[in-house]
C-alpha positions as a printed NumPy array, in Angstrom:
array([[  0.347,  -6.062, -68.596],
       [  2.865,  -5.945, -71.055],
       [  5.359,  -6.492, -68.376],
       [  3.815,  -9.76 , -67.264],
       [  3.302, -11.097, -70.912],
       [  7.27 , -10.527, -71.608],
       [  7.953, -12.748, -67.852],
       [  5.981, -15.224, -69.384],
       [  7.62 , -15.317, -72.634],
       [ 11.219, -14.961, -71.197],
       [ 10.945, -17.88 , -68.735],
       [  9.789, -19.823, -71.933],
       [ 12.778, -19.439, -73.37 ],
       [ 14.986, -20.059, -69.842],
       [ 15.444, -16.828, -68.834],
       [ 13.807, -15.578, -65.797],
       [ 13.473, -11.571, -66.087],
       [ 11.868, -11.207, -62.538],
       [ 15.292, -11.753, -60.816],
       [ 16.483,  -8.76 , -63.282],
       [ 14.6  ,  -5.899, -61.544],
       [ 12.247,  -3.84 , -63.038],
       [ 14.531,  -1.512, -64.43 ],
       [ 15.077,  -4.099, -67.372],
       [ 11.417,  -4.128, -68.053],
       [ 11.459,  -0.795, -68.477],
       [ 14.24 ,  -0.553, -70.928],
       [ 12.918,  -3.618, -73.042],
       [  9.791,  -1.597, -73.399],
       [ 11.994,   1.535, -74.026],
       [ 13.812,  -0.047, -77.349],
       [ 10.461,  -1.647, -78.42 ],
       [  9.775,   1.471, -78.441],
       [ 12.725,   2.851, -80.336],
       [ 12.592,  -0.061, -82.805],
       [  9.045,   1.128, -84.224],
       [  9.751,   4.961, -84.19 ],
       [ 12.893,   4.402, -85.494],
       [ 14.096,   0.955, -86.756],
       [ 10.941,   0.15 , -88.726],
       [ 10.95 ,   3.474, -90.539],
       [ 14.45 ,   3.725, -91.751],
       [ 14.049,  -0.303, -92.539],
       [ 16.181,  -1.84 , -90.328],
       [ 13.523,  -3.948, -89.681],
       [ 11.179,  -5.329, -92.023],
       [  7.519,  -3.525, -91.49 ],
       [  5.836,  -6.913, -91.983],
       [  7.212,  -7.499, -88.255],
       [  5.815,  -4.691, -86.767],
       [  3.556,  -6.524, -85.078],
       [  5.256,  -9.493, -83.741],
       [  8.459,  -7.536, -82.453],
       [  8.652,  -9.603, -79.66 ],
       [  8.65 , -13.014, -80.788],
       [ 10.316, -12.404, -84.052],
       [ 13.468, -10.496, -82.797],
       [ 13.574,  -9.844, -78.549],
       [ 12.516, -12.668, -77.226],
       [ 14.687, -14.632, -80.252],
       [ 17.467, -12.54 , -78.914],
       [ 16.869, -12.989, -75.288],
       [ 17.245, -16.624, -75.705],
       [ 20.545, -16.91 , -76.107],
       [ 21.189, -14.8  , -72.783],
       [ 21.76 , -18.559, -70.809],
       [ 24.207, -19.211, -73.524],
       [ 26.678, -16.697, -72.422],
       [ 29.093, -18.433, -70.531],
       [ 28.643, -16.638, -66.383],
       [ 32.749, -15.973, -66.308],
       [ 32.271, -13.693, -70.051],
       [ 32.959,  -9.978, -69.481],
       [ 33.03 ,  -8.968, -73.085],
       [ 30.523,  -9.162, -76.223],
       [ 31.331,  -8.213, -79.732],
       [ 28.067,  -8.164, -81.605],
       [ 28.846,  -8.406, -85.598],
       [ 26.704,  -6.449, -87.965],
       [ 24.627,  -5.021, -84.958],
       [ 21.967,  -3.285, -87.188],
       [ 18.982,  -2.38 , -84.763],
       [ 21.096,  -3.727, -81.99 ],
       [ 19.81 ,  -7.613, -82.151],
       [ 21.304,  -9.432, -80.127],
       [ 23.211,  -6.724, -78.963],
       [ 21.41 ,  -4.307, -77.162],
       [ 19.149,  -7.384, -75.433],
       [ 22.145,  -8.529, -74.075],
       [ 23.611,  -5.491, -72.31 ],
       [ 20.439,  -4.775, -71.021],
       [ 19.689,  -8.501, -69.612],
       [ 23.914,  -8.579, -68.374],
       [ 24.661,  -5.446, -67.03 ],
       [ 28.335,  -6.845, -66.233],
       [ 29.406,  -7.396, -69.412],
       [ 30.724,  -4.907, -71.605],
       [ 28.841,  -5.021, -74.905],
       [ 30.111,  -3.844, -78.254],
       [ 28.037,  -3.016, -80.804],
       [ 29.256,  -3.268, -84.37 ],
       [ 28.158,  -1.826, -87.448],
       [ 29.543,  -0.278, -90.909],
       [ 26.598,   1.705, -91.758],
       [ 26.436,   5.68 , -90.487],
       [ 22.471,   5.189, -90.322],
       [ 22.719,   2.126, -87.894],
       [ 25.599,   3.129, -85.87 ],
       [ 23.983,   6.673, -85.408],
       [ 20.418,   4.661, -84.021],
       [ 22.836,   2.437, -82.035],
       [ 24.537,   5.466, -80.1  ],
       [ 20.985,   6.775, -79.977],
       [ 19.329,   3.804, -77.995],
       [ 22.274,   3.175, -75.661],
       [ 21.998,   6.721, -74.645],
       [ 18.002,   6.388, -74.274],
       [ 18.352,   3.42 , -72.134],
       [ 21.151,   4.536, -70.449],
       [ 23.628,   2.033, -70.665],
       [ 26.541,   2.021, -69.452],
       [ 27.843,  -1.142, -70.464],
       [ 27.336,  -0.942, -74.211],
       [ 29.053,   0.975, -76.775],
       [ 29.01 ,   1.254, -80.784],
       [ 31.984,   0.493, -82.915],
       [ 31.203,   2.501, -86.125],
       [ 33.215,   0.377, -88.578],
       [ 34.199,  -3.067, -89.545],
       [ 34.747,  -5.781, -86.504],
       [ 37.396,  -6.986, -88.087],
       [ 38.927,  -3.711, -87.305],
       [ 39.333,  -3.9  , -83.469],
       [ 41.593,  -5.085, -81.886],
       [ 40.005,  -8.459, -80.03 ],
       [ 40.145, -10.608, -76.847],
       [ 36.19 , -11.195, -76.823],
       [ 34.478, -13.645, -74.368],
       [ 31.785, -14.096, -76.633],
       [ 30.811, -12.886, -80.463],
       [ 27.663, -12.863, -81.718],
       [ 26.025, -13.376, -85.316],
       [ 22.638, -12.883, -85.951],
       [ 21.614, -11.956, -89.699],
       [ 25.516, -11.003, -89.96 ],
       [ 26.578, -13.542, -92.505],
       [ 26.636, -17.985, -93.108],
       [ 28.115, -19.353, -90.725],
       [ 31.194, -20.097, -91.917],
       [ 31.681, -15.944, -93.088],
       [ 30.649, -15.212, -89.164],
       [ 33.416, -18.095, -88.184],
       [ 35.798, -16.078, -89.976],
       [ 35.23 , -12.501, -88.654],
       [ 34.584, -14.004, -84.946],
       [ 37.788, -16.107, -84.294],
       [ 40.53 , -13.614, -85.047],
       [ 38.169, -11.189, -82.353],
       [ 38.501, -14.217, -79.385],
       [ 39.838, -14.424, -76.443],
       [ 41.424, -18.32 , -75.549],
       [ 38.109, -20.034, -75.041],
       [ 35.884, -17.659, -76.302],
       [ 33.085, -18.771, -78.397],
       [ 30.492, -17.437, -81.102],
       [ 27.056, -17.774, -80.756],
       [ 25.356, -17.905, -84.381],
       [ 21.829, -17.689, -84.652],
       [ 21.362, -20.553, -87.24 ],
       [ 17.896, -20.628, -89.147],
       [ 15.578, -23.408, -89.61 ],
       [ 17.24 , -25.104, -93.05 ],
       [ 20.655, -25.003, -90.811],
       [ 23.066, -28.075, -91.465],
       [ 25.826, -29.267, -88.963],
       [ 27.947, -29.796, -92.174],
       [ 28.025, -26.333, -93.007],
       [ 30.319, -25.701, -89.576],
       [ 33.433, -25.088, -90.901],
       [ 36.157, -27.391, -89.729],
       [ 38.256, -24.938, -87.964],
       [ 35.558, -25.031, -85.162],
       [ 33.713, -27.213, -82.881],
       [ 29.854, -26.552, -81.715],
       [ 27.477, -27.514, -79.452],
       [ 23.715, -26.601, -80.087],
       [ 21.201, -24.135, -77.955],
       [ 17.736, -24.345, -78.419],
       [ 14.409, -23.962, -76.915],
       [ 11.421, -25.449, -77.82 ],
       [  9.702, -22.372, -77.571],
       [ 11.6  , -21.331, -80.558],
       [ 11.891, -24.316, -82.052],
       [ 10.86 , -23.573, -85.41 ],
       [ 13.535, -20.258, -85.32 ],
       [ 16.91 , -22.703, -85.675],
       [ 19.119, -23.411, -82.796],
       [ 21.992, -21.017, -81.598],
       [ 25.211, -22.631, -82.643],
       [ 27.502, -22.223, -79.817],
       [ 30.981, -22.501, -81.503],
       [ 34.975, -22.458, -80.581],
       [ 38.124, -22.821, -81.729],
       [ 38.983, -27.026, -82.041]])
């Protein structure tokens, strides 16, 4: 049943899980799984959202999987914490390599744990500062990493020629805090309307 409710919410948002196979359904219900044993406990995520896991952080992450341009190989996810977006992308794009960043030992250590309980092979963890590696990104990602100009900064240096961030803006968001250095175009779904659009942005 749970299966069927995460379809419905998925196809809300534009993206159609039944074309995935099941074996994405099982590993979204594998790292809901991980997120309360393990996530909620160590407070990577606030207990308050224990109960709304879905709505509040995977299905806000899966939204942005139609914003991922279909010629991207490569995902550098800043500040990857409990793996949002990162870990709902490699499992909904199983051809694109997915790195997950993050500076803390606690996070990084659940991050290696849930890409070896879901057994991906297209994600790994980057134990250290993005800013460290060495770039040529398709696509970075920013969700609860920084503003959006502090996530401009970090991103660009990391992408390829035409790659592009995608910045989970929240609801207060302004155009005029883009910094100038960039030009955007706005996702959203008015299933998630209330969440903030995804700032889709690239180099001018």
């Amino acid at each position: 049943m749970k299966h069927e409710a995460w379809v419905r919410g998925a196809a809300d948002v534009g993206v159609d899980l039944t074309t995935r196979g099941a074996e994405v359904l099982d590993r979204l219900q594998t790292f809901a799984t991980l997120l309360h044993e393990h996530a909620i406990p160590y407070g990577m995520i606030a207990r308050r959202d224990a109960d709304r896991l879905w709505e509040r952080h995977l299905l806000d992450c899966i939204r942005a999987v139609p914003a991922v341009p279909d010629q991207a190989t490569s995902v550098c996810d800043l500040g990857s914490g409990a793996g949002l977006p990162g870990l709902l992308l490699a499992i909904c794009l199983p051809s694109v390599a997915v790195t997950l960043t993050d500076t803390r030992r606690k996070r990084a250590a659940f991050l290696t744990l849930a890409i070896d309980r879901l057994g991906l092979e297209n994600a790994s963890v980057h134990p250290g500062r993005a800013e460290s590696l060495s770039g040529g990104f398709d696509v970075c990602t920013a969700r609860a990493f920084s503003d959006v100009a502090g996530s401009w900064a970090v991103a660009e240096p990391l992408l390829a020629a035409g790659g592009v961030l995608l910045y989970w803006a929240g609801e207060t968001f302004q155009p005029s805090e883009v910094p100038v250095t960039a030009r955007t175009t706005y996702f959203t779904t008015s299933a998630l309307a209330r969440s903030g659009p995804v700032v889709i942005m690239a180099r001018q």
